[in-house]
C-alpha positions as CSV (number, residue, x, y, z in Angstrom):
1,X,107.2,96.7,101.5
2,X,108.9,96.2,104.7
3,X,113.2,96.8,104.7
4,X,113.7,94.6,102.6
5,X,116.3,94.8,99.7
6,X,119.8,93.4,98.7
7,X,120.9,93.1,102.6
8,X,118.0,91.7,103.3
9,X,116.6,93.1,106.7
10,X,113.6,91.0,108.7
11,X,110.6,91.9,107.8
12,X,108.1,94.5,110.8
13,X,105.3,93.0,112.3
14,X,102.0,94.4,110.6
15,X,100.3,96.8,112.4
16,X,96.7,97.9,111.5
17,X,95.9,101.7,113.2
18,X,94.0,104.3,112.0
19,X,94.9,106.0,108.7
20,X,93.5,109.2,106.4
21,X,92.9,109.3,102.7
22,X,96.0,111.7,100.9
23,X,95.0,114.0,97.7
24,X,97.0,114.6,94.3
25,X,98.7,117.3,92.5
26,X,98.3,118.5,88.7
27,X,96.4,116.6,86.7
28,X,98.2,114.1,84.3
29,X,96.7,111.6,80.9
30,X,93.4,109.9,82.2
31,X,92.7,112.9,85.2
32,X,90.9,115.7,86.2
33,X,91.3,118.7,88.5
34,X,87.7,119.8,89.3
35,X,85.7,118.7,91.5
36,X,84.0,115.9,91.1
37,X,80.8,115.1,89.5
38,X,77.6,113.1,91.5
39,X,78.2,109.6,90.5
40,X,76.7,108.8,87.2
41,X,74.8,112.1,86.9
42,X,73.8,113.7,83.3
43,X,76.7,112.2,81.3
44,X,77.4,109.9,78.6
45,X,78.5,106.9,79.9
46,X,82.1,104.8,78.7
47,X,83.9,102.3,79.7
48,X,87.4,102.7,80.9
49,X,90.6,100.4,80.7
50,X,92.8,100.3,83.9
51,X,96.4,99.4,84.5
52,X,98.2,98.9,88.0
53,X,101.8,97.8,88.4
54,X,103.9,97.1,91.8
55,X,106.6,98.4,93.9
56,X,108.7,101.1,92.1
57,X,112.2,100.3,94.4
58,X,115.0,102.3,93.7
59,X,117.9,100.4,95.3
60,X,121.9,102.0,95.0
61,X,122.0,99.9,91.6
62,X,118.7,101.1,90.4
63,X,120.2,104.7,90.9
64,X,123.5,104.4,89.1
65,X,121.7,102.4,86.3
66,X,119.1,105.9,86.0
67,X,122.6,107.9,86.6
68,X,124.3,106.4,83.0
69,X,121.1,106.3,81.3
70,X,121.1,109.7,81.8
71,X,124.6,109.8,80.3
72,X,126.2,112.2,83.2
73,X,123.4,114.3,83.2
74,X,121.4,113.6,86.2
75,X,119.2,111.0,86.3
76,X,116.7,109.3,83.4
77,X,114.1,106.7,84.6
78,X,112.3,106.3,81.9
79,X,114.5,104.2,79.6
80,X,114.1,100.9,82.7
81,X,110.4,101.5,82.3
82,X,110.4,101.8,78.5
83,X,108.9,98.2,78.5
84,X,105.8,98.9,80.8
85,X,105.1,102.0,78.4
86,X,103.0,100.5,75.7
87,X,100.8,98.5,78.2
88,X,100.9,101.4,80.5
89,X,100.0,104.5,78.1
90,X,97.7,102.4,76.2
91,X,95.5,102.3,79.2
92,X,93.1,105.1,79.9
93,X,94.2,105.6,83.7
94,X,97.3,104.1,84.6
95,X,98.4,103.8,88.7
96,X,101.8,102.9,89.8
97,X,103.2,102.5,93.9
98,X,105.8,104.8,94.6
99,X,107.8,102.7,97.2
100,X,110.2,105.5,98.3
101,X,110.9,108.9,99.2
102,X,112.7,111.5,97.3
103,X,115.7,113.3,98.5
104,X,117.2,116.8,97.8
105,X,118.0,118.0,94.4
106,X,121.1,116.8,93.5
107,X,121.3,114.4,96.5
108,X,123.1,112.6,98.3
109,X,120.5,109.8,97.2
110,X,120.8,106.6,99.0
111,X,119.7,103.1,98.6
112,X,118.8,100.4,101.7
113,X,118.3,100.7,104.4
114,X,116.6,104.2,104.4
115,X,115.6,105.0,100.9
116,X,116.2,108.3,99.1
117,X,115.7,107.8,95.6
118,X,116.3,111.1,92.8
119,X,113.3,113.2,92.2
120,X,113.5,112.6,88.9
121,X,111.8,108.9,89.2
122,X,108.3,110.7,89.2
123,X,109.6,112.4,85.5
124,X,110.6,108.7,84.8
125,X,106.7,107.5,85.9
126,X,105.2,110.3,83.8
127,X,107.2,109.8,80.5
128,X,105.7,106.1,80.8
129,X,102.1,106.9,81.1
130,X,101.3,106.3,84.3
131,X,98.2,108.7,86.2
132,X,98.7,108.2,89.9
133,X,100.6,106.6,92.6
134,X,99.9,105.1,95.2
135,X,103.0,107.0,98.2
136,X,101.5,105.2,101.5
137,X,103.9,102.4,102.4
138,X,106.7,101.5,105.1
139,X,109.4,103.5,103.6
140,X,106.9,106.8,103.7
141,X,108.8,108.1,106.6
142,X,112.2,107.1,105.4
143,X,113.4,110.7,105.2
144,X,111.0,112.2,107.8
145,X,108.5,115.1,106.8
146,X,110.5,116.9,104.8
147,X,110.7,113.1,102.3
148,X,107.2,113.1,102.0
149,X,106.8,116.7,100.9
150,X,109.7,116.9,98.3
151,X,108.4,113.7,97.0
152,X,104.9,114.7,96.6
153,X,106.2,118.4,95.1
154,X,108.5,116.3,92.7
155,X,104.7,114.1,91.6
156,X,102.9,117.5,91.0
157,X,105.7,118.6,88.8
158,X,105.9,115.7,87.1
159,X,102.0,115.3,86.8
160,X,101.3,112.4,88.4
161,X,98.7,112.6,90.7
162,X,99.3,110.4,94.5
163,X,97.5,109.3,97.6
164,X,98.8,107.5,100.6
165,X,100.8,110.5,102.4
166,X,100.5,114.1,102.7
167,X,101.6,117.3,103.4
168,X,98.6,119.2,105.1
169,X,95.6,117.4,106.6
170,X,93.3,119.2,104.0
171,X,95.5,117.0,101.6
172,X,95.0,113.8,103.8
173,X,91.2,114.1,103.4
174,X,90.8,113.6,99.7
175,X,91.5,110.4,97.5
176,X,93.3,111.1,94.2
177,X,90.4,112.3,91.9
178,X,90.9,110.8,88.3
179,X,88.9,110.6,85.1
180,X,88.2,107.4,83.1
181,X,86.3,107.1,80.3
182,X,83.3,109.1,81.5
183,X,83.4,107.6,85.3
184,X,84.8,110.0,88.1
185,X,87.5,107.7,90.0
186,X,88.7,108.0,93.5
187,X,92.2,106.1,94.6
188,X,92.8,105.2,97.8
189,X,96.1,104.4,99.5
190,X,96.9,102.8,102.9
191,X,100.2,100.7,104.5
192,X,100.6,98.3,107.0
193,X,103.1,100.2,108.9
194,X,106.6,102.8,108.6
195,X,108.7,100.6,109.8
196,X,108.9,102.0,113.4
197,X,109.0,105.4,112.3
198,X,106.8,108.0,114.3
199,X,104.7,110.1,112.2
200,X,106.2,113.9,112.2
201,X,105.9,115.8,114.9
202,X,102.0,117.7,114.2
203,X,101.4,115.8,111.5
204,X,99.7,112.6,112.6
205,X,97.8,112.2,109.4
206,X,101.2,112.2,107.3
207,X,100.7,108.5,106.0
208,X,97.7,106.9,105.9
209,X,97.9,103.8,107.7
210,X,95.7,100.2,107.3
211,X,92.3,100.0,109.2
212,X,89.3,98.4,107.9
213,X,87.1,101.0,109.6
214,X,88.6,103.8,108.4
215,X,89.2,102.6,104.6
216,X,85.4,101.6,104.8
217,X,84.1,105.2,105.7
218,X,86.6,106.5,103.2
219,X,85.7,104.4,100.6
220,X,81.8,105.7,101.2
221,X,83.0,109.2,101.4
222,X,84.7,109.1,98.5
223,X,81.3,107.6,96.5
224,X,79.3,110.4,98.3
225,X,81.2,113.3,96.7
226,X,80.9,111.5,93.4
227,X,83.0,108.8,92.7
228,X,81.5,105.9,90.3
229,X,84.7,104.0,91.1
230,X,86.8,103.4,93.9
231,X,90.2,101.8,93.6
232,X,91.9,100.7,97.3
233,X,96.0,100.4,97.0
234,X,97.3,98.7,100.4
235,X,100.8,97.8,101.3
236,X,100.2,94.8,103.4
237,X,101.1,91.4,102.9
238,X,104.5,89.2,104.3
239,X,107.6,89.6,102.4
240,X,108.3,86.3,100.1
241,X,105.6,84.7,101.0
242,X,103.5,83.6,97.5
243,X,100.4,82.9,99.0
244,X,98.2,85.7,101.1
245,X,98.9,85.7,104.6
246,X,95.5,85.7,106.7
247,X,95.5,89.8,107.3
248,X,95.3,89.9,103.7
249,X,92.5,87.2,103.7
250,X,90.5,88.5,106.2
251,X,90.7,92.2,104.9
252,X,90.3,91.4,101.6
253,X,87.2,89.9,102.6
254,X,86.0,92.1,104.7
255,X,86.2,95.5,102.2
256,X,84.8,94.1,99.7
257,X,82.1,92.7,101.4
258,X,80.9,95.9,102.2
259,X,77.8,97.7,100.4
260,X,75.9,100.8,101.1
261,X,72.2,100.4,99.6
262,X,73.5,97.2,98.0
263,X,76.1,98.5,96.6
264,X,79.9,98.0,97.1
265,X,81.9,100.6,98.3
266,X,85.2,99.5,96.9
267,X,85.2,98.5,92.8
268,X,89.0,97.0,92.9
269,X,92.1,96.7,95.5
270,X,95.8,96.6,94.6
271,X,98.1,94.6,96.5
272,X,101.9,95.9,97.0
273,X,104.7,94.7,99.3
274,X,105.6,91.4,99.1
275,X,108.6,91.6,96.4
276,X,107.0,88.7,95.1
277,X,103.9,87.9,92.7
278,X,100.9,87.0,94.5
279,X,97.1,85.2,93.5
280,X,94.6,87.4,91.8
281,X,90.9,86.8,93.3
282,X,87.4,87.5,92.5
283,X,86.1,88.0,96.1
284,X,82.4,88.9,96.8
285,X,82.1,89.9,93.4
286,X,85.2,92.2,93.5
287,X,88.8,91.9,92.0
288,X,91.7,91.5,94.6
289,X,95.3,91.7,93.8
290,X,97.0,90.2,97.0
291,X,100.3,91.4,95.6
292,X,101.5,92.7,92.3
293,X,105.4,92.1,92.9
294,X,108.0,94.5,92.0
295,X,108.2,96.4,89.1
296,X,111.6,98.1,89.4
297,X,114.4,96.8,92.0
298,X,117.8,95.8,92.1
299,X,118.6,92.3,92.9
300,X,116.9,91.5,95.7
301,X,117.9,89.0,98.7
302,X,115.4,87.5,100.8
303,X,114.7,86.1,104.3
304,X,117.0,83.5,104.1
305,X,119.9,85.8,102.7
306,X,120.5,84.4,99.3
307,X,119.9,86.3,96.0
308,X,115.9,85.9,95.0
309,X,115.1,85.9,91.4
310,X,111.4,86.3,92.3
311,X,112.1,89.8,93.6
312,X,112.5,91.3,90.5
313,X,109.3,89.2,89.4
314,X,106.0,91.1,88.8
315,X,102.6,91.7,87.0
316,X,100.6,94.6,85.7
317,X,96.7,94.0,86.3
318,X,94.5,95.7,83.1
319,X,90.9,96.2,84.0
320,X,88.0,96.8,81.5
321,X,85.2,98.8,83.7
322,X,81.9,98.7,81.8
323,X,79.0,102.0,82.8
324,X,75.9,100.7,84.6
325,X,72.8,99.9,82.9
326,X,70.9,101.6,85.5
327,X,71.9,104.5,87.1
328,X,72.8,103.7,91.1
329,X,74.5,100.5,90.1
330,X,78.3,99.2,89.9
331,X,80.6,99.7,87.6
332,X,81.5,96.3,86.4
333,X,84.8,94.3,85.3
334,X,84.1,93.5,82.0
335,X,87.5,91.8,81.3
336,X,90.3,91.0,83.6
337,X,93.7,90.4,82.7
338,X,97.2,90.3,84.4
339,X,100.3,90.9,82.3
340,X,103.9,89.2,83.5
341,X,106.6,91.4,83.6
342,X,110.3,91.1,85.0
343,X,112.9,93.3,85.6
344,X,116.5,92.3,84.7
345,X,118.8,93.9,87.1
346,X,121.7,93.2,84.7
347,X,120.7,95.2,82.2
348,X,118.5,97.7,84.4
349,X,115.0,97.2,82.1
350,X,111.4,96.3,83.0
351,X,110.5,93.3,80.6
352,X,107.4,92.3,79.1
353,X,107.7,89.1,79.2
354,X,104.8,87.9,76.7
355,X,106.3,90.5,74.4
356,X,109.7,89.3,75.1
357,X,108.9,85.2,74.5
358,X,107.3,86.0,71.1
359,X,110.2,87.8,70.1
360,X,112.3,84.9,70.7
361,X,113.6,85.4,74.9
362,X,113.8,82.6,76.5
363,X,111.6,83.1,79.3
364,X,108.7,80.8,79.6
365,X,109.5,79.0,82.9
366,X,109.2,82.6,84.2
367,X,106.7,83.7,82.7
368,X,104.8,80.1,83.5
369,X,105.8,80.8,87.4
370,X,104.3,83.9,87.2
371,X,100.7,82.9,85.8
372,X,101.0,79.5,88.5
373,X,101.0,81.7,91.4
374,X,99.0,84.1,89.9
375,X,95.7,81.9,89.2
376,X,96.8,79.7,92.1
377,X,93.1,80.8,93.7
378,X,91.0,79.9,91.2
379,X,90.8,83.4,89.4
380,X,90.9,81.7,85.6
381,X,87.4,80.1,86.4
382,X,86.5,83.8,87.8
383,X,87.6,85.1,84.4
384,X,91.1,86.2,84.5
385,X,92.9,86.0,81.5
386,X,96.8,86.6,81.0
387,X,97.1,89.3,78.5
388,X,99.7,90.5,75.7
């Protein structure tokens, strides 16, 4: 997402350039370390479930509320994210976005305008379940070189595995290798822009950066050394905006309008940025989220400069991939579903907000916004349902 949090700063102009593919550390629930297999070769084939959530935003109040969690003893994410945990660990691969950049251990950690949020988020994102996150957005450069490399370090600890920056260009070459089910995965990661920030000095391949070339001959790459999915996570999109803008049109179909031998080279593509929740589409034959919203912020102001319940206003997508009948073929969507979620700033938790309504919270006419924008596309008659 662009600078955009409780001051409200104006959002950068998109810029499309040519980007790299990042790799992942340790292997965590739903992954693999080796090297990958040749798509679909000499194994039994299951189906997978997949889970993706949106921008992970530690604003100054996000911090503090992870600071008394922790009850004086450094920080503890994991209790804000304790309602995404049964959706997310239930899952067989689980991928998150990793807005910011983390700083030294034991700070100074800083909110807006240039983020440096307390290594111990990525123990917060393990302890939930999730797999991988996406790192490639405009806040990558936030804290220069030395951000990306003590976030990434803090990941492999943790064992979440990430793409979208990197610390060597060996590292930038590779897509974040994951197992589901019995299909070799490949993430990809890619943003819009870094917010005016030069890539470190030798290190132009630091954060991978949109262009619909370069994420196509990834994308193949990635299905050459063995991968029976790939999963594209991009940070583009205009801030508030609940509809696509036309970049995200016109990208969204062009990537997934792309086949080799009649085949697509991208199985699903995650939308971050926006702050808010945005439509869900089938296009050519492959799933779109234009935006997932945010999944943990503080309150957030927009544009305009008033206080924006919508940015704390997000969804989880859950995909059920089905094996090929015949070997050479797509792994197909079997089921799609999108999952509301909110986070309450007051009291510093991620809500589920099905979960929440049957349990008596009254928040339909969120919930109800949600799913509007959401399906606003047509993706119901595509087969998008709103799971529990």
């Amino acid at each position: 997402m662009v600078k955009r949090t409780l001051q409200g700063a104006t959002a950068m102009a998109a810029l499309l350039i040519g980007g790299v593919t990042a790799c992942t550390g340790p292997s965590g629930k739903g992954s693999e370390h080796a090297a990958p297999l040749a798509a679909g070769a000499g194994r039994d084939q299951r189906g997978f479930t997949l889970v993706a959530s949106g921008d992970v935003l530690p604003h100054a109040s996000i911090i503090r509320q992870a600071a008394a969690d922790a009850g004086g003893e450094g920080y503890d994410f994991a209790p804000m994210l304790a309602g995404a945990k049964p959706v997310v660990s239930a899952a067989d691969l689980a991928i998150c976005h990793m807005e910011t950049v983390y700083g030294k251990d034991g700070g100074p950690y800083t909110g807006y305008p240039d983020f440096k949020s307390p290594p111990e988020v990525a123990k917060g994102l393990s302890a939930t379940g999730y797999d991988a996150c996406s790192t490639a957005s405009n806040h990558s450069l936030d804290a220069g070189a030395e951000g990306i490399d003590r976030t990434l370090a803090a990941l492999d600890k943790a064992g979440v595995r990430h793409v979208g920056s990197a610390r060597t260009e060996a590292e930038s070459k590779e897509p974040a290798w994951l197992t589901g089910g019995s299909a070799k995965v490949a993430q990809l990661a890619y943003t819009y822009g870094t917010n005016g920030y030069p890539m470190p000095e030798g290190r132009p391949w630091a954060v991978n950066m949109i262009d619909q070339d370069r994420i196509v001959a990834d994308a193949r790459a990635a299905r050459k050394a063995g991968a029976d999915v790939v999963v594209v996570s991009l940070h583009w999109g205009t801030e508030w905006q609940d509809e696509p803008d036309r970049q995200q049109v016109r990208l969204g179909k062009a990537l997934t309008a792309s086949k080799t031998d009649g085949r697509p080279d991208i199985d699903l593509i995650l939308g971050t940025h926006a702050h808010v929740p945005q439509a869900y589409e089938k296009v050519n034959g492959t799933w779109v989220i234009y935006g997932m919203g945010d999944q943990v912020a503080g309150a957030m102001v927009n544009h305009s400069g008033a206080f924006d319940p919508r940015g704390n206003q997000g969804t989880i997508g859950r995909f059920t991939f089905a094996p090929p009948k015949r070997e050479g073929q797509r792994w197909e969507v079997s089921k799609a579903e999108f999952l509301p979620q909110w986070f309450d700033p007051d009291a510093g938790r991620v809500v589920n907000l099905n979960a929440a309504i049957k349990e008596g919270a009254d928040h339909t006419d969120v919930r109800d916004r949600i799913r509007e924008v959401v399906l606003s596309r047509g993706a119901a008659k595509a087969g998008l349902r709103m799971g529990q």
